[in-house]
Biotite code that builds the C-alpha atoms (Angstrom):
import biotite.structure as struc

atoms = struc.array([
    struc.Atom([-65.259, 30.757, 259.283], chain_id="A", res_id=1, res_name="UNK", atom_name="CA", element="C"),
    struc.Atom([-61.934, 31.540, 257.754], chain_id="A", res_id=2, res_name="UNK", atom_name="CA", element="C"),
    struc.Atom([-63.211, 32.889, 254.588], chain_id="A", res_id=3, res_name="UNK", atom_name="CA", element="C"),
    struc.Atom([-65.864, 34.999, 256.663], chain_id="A", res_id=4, res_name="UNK", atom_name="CA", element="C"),
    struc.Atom([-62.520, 36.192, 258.454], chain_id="A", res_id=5, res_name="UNK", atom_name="CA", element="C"),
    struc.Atom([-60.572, 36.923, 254.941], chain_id="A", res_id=6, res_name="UNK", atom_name="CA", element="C"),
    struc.Atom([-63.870, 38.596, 253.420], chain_id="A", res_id=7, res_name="UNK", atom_name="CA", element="C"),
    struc.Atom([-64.191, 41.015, 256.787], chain_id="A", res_id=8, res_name="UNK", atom_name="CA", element="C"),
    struc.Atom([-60.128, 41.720, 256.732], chain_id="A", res_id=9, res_name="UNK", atom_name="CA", element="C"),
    struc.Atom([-61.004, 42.184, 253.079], chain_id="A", res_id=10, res_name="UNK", atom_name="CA", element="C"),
    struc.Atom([-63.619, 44.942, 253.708], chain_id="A", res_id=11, res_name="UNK", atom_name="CA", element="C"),
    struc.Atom([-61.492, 46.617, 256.776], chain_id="A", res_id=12, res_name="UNK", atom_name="CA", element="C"),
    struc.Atom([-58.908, 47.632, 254.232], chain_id="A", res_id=13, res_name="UNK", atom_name="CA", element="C"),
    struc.Atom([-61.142, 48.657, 251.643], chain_id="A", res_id=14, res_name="UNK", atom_name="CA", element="C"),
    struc.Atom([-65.016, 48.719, 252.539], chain_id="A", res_id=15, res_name="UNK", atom_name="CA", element="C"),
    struc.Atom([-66.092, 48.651, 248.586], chain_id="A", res_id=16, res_name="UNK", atom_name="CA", element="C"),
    struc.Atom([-63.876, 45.719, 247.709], chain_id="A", res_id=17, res_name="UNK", atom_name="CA", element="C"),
    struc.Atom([-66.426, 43.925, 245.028], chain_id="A", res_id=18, res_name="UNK", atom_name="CA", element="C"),
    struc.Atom([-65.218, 40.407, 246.069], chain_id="A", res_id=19, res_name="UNK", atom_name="CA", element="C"),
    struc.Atom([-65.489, 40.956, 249.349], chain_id="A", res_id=20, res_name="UNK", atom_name="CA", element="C"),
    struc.Atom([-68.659, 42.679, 249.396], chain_id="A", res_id=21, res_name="UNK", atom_name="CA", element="C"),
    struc.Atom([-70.663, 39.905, 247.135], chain_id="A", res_id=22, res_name="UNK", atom_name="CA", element="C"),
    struc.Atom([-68.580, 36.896, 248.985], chain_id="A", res_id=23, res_name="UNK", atom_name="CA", element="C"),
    struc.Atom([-69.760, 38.493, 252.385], chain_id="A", res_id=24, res_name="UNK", atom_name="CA", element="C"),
    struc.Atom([-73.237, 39.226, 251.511], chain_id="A", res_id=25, res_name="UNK", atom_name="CA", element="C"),
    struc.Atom([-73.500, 35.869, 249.841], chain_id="A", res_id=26, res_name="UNK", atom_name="CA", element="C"),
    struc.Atom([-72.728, 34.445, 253.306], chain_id="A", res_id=27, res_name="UNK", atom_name="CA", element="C"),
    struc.Atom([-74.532, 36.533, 255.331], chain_id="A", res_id=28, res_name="UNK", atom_name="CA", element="C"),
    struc.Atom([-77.389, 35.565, 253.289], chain_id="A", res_id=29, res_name="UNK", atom_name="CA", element="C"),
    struc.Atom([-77.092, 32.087, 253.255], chain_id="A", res_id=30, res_name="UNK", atom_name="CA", element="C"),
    struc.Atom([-76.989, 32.122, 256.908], chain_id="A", res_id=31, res_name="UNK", atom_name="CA", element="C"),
    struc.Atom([-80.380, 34.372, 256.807], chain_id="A", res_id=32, res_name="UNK", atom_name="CA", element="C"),
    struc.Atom([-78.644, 37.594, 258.049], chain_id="A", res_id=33, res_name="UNK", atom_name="CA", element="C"),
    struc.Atom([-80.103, 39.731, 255.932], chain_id="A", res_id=34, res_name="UNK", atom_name="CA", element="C"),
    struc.Atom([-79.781, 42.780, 258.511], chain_id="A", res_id=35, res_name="UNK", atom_name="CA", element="C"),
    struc.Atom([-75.790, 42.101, 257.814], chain_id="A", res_id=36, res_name="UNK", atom_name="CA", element="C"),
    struc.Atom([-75.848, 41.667, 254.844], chain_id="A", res_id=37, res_name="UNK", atom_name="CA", element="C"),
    struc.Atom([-77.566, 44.763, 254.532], chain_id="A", res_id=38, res_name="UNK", atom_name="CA", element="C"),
    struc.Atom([-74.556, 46.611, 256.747], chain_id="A", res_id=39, res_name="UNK", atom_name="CA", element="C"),
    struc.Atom([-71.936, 45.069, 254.410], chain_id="A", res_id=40, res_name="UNK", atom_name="CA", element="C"),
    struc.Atom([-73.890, 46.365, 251.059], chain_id="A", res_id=41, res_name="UNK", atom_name="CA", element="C"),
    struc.Atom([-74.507, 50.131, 253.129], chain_id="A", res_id=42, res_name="UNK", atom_name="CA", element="C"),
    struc.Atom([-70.977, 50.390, 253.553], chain_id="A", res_id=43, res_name="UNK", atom_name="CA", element="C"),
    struc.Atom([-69.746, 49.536, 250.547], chain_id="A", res_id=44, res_name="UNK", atom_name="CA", element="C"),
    struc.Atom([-72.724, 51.766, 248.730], chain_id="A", res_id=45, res_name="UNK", atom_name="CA", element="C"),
    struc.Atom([-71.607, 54.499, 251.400], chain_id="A", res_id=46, res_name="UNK", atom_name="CA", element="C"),
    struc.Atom([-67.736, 54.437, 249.563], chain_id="A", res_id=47, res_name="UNK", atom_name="CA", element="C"),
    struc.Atom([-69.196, 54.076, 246.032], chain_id="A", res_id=48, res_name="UNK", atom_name="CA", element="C"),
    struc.Atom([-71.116, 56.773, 246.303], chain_id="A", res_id=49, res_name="UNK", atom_name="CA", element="C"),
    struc.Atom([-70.953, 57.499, 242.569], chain_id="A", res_id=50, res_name="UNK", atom_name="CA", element="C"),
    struc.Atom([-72.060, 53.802, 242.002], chain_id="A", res_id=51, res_name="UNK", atom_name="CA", element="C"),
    struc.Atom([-69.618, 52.895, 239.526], chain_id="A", res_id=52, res_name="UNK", atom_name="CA", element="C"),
    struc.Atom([-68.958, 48.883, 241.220], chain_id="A", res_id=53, res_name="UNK", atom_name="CA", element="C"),
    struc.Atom([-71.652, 46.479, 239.173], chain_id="A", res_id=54, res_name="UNK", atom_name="CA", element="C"),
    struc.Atom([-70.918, 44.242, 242.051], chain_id="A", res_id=55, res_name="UNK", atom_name="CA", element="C"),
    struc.Atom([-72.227, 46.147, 245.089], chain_id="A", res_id=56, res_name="UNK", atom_name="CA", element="C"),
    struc.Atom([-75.233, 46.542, 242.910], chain_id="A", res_id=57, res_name="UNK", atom_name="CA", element="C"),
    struc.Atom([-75.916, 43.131, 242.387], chain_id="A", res_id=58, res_name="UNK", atom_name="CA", element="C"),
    struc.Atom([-74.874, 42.580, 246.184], chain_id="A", res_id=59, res_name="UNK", atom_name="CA", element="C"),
    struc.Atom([-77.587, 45.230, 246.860], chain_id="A", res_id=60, res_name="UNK", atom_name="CA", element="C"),
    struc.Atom([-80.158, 42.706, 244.699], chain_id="A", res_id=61, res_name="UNK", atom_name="CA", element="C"),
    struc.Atom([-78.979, 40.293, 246.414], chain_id="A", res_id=62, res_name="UNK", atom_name="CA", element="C"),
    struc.Atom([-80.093, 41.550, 249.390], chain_id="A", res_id=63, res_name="UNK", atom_name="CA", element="C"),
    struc.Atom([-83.353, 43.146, 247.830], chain_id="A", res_id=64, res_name="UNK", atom_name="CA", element="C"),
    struc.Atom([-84.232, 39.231, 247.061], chain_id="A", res_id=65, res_name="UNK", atom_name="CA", element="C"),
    struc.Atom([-83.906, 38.629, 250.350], chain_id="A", res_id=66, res_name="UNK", atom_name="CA", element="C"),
    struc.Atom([-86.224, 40.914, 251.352], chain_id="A", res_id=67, res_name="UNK", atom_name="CA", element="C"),
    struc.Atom([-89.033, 39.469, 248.801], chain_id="A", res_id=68, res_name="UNK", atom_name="CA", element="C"),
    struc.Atom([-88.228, 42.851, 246.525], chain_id="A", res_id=69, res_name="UNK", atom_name="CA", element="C"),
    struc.Atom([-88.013, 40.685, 243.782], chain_id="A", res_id=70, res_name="UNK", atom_name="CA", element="C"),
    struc.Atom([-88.895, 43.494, 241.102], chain_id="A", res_id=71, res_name="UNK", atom_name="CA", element="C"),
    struc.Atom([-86.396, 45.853, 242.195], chain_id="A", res_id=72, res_name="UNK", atom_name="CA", element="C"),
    struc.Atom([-84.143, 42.709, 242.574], chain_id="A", res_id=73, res_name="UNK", atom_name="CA", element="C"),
    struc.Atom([-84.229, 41.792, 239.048], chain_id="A", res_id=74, res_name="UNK", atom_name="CA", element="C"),
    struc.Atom([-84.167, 45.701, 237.949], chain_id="A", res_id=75, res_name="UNK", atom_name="CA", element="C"),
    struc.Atom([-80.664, 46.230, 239.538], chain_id="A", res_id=76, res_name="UNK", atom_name="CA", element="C"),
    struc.Atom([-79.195, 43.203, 238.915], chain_id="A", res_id=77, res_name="UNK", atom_name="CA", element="C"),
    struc.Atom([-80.296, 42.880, 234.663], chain_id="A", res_id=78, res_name="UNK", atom_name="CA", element="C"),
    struc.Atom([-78.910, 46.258, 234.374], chain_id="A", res_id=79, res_name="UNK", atom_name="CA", element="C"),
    struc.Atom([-75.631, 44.900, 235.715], chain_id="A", res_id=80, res_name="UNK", atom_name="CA", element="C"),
    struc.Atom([-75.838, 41.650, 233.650], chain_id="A", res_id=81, res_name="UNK", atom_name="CA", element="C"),
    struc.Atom([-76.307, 43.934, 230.690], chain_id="A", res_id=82, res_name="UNK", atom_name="CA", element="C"),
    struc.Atom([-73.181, 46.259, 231.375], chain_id="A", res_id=83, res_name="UNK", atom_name="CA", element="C"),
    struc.Atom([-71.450, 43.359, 231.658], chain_id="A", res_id=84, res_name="UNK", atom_name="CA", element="C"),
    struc.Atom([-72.291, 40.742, 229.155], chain_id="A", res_id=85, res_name="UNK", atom_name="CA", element="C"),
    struc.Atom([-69.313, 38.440, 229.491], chain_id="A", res_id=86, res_name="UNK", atom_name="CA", element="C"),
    struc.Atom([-69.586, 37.819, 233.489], chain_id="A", res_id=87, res_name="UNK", atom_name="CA", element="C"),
    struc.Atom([-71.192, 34.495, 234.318], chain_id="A", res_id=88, res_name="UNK", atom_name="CA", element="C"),
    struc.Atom([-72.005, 35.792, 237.839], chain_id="A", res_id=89, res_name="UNK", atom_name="CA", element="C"),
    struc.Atom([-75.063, 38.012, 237.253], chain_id="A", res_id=90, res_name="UNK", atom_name="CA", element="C"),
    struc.Atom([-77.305, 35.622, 235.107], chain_id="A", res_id=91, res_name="UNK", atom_name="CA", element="C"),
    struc.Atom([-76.263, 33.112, 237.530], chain_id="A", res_id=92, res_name="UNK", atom_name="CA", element="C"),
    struc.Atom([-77.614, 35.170, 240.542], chain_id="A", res_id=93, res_name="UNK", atom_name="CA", element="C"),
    struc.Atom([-80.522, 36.365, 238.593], chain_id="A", res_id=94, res_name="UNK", atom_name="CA", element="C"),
    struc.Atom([-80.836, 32.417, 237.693], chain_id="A", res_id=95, res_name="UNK", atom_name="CA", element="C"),
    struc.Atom([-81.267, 31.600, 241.013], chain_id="A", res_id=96, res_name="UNK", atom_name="CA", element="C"),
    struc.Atom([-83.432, 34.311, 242.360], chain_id="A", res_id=97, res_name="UNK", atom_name="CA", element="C"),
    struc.Atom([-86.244, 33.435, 239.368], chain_id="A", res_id=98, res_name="UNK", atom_name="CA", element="C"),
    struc.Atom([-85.544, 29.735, 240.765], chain_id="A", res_id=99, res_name="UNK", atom_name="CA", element="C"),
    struc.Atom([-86.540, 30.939, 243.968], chain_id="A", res_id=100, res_name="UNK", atom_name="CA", element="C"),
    struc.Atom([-90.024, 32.406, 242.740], chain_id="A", res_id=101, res_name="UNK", atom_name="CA", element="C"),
    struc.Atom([-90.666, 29.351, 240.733], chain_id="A", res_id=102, res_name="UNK", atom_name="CA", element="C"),
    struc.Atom([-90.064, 31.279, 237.573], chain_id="A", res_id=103, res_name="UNK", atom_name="CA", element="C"),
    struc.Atom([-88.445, 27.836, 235.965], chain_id="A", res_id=104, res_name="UNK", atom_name="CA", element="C"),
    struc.Atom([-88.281, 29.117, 232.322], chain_id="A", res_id=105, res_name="UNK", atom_name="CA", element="C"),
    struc.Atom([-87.040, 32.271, 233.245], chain_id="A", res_id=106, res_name="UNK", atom_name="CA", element="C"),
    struc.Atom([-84.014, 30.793, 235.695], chain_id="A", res_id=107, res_name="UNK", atom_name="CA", element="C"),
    struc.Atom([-83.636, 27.742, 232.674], chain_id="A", res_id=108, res_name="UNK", atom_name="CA", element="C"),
    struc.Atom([-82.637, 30.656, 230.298], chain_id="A", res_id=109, res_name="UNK", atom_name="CA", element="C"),
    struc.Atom([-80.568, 32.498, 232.931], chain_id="A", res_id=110, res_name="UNK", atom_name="CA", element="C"),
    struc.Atom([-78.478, 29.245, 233.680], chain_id="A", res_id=111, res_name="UNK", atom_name="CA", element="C"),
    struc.Atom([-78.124, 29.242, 230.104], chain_id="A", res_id=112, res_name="UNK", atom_name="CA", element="C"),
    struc.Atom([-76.694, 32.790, 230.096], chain_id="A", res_id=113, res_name="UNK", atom_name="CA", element="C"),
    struc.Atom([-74.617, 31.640, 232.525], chain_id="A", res_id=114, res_name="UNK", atom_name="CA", element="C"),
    struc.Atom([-73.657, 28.329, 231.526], chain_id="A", res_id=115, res_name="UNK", atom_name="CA", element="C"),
    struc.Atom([-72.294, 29.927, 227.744], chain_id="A", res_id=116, res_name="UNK", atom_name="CA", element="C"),
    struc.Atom([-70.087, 32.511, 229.558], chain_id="A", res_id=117, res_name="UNK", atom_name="CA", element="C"),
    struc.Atom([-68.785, 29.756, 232.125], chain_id="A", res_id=118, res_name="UNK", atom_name="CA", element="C"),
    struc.Atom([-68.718, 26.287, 230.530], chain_id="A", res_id=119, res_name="UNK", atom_name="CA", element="C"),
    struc.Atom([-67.962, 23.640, 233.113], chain_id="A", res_id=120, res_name="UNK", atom_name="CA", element="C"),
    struc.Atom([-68.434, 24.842, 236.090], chain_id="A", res_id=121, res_name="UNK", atom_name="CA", element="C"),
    struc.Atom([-69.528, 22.285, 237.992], chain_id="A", res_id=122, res_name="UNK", atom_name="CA", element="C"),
    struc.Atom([-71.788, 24.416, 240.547], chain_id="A", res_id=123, res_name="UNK", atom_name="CA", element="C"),
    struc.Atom([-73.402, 25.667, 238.182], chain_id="A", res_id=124, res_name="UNK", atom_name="CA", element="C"),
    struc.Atom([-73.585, 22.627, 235.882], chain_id="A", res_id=125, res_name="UNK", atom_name="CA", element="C"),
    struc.Atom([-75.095, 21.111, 238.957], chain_id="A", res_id=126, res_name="UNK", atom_name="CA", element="C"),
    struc.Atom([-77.807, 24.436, 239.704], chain_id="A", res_id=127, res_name="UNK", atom_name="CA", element="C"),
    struc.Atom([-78.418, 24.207, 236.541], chain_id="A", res_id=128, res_name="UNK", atom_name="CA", element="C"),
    struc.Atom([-79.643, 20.248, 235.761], chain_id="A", res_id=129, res_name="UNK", atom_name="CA", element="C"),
    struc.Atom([-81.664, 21.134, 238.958], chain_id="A", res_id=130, res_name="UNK", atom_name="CA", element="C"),
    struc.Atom([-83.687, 23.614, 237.281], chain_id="A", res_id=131, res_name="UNK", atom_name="CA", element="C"),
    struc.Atom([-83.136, 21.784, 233.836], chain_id="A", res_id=132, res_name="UNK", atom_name="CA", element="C"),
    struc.Atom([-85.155, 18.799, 234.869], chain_id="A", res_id=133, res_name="UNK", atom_name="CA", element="C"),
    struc.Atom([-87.886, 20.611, 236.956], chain_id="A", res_id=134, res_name="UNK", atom_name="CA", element="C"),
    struc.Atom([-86.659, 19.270, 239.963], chain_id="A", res_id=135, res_name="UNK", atom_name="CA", element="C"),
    struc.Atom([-86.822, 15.574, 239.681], chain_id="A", res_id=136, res_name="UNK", atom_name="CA", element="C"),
    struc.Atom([-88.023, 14.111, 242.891], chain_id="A", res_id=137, res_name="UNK", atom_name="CA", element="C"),
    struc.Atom([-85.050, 11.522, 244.188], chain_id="A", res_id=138, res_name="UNK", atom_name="CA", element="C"),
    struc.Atom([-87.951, 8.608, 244.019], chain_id="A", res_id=139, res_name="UNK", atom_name="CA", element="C"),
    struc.Atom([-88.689, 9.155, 240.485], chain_id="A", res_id=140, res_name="UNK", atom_name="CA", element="C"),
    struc.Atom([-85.249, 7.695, 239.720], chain_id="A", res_id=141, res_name="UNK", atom_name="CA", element="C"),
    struc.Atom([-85.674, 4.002, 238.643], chain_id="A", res_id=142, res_name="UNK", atom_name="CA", element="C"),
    struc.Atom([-82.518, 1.783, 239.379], chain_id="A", res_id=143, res_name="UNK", atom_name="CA", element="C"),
])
């Protein structure tokens, strides 16, 4: 709830705030508000109207995915990941939204992406032996 609060104090002082904006919509999303996170990505898209910020573009695929617009998700957010070829954060999201359409070799070689540009994370060490080993069901595991 505090972050929420930081993220929203974020965005009152300046409503395109890339951190913000991707935190918030991250959390909205999580929760399955997509209608705000939709509000959070209009307003910042409303102060970048030139559409310079990468990250209210990905937060706009974020939201896109969310919607099942999984085409025009990956469109906006590979163009990103290619403008920016050093930031972990976009093949990670793309990562996960492939994951989410069962596209395993596809989100295997974003993790990868990812994984190069951010060695030892642990999240995404952790997302990424997920997808890694299909998905191992917990009584597979011999002890």
């Amino acid at each position: 709830a505090a972050a929420v609060a930081d993220y929203q104090k974020a965005l009152e002082a300046d409503t395109k705030y890339p951190g913000a904006v991707l935190g918030l919509t991250r959390h909205y999303l999580r929760q399955k508000q997509i209608d705000a996170a939709h509000v959070v990505v209009s307003a910042a898209e409303e102060r970048d109207r030139k559409g310079k910020s990468d990250e209210i573009k990905v937060a706009r695929g974020m939201v896109l995915a969310n919607q099942g617009r999984f085409a025009e998700a990956r469109t906006v957010i590979t163009s990103a990941s290619e403008k920016n070829p050093k930031n972990a954060l976009y093949p990670w999201i793309l990562a996960r939204i492939y994951e989410d359409q069962k596209g395993w070799d596809l989100a295997e070689e974003n993790y990868a992406k990812a994984w190069a540009l951010d060695p030892g994370n642990p999240t995404l060490a952790f997302e990424y032996g997920l997808v890694g080993h299909g998905y191992v069901q917990i009584s597979d595991f011999k002890i």
